[in-house]
N, C-alpha and C positions, 0 to 999 in steps of 0.2 A: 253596672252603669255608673254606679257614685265612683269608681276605682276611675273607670277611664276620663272623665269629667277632671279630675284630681291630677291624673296626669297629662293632659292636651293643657292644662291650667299650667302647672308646673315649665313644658315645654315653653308654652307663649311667652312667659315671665323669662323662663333663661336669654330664647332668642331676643328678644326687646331688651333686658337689665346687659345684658353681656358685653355687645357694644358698647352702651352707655361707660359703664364700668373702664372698660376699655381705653377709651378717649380721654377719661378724667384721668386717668393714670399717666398713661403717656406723656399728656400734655401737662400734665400739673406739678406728678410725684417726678417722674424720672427724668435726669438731666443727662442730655446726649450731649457730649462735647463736641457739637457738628459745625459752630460757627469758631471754633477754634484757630481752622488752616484754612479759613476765608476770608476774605478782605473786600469789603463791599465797599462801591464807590458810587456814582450818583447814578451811572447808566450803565455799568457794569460789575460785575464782580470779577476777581483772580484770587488764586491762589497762595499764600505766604509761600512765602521759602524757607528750606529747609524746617519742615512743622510736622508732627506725628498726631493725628487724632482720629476719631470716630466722627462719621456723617452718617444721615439717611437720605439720600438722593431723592423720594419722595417719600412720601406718607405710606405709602402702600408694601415699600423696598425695607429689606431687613439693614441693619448697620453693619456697615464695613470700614474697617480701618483705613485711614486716608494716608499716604508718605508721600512728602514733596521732596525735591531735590533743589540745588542751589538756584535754578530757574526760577522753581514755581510749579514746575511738571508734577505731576503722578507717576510715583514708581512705585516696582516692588519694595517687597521687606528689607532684599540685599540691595547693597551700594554695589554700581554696576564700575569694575574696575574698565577706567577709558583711559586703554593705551593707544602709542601713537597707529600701531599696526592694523587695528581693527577699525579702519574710517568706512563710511558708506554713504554715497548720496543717492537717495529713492524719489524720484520724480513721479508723482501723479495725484489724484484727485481723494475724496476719506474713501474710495474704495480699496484703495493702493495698501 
């Protein structure tokens, strides 16, 4: 009986200290380079140009490497060679 007492004890401390633990870290020790390739303005935010960093989209979301291009855009890792042959224009709505 004192064995299982000792361990339900043990559990409640992990799940309650663990989070705590948790937060203080994130938010305090580790430094996410996320406002790097952001540029905040009064009623909006965008994105720098040309700018390579780490964000967390939310709190909940793991970090992903951010890459802008000369716009401002998100792209991949590679720079997308834009020759004259490859144009396209796609009309429609963000389902498109």
């Amino acid at each position: 009986m004192r064995k299982s007492k000792i361990l339900v004890y043990n559990v409640l401390l992990f799940i309650f200290l663990f989070p705590i633990f948790d937060i203080i870290v994130s938010n305090f020790f580790l430094k996410i380079n996320g406002v790097a390739c952001i540029k905040f303005e009064k009623y909006y935010y965008e994105l720098k140009k040309n700018c390579t960093g780490n964000y967390k989209f939310k709190s909940s979301f793991p970090v992903v490497k951010v890459y802008t291009d000369e716009n401002g855009l998100r792209t991949g890792r590679k720079k997308i060679n834009k020759g004259t042959d490859n144009n396209a224009l796609i009309f429609g709505d963000s389902m498109t």
